[in-house]
C-alpha atoms as one frame of an Amber mdcrd trajectory, in Angstrom:
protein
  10.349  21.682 -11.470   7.186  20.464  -9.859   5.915  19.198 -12.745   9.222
  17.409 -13.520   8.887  15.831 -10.355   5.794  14.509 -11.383   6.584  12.847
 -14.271   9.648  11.355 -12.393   7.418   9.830 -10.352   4.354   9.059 -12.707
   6.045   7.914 -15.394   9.046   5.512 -16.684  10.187   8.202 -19.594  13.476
   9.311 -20.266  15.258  12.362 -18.378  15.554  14.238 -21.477  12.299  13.809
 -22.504  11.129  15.171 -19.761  13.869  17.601 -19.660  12.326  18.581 -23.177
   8.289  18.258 -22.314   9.118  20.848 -19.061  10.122  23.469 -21.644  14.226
  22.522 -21.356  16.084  22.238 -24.384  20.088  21.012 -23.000  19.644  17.930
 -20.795  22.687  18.647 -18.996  21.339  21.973 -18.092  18.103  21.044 -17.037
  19.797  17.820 -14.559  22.619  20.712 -12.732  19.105  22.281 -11.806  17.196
  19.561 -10.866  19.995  18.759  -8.582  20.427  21.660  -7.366  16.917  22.587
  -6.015  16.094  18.803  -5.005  19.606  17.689  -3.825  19.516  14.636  -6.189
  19.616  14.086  -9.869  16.489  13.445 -11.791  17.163   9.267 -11.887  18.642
   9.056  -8.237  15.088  11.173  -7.497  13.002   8.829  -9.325  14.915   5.558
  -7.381  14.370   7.079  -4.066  10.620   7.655  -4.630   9.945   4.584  -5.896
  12.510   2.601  -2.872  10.217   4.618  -0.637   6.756   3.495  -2.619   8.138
  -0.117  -2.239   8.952  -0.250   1.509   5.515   1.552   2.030   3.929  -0.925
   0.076   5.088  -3.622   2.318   4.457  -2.219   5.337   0.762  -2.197   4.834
């Protein structure tokens, strides 16, 4: 899941395709785990990250 995480945050590709290039092959699958060993689904994960990247941005 790490290096889902990582192209969450690195990149602007699909779910599935990353769902597929982390060695998944059912989307739906791969998002019930995602959310259940982060807390949040792959998308809300990738919006948070990048909300936080923002506000950090403008704080410096």
């Amino acid at each position: 899941m790490e290096r889902a995480r990582d192209l969450l945050i690195e990149t602007d590709r699909p779910v599935s395709d990353i769902c597929f290039a982390v060695g998944y092959n059912d989307p739906p699958s791969f998002v019930r785990l995602f959310s259940r060993l982060s807390g949040l689904t792959p998308g809300a994960f990738r919006e948070q990250y990048r909300r936080q990247s923002d506000m950090a941005g403008q704080s410096a």
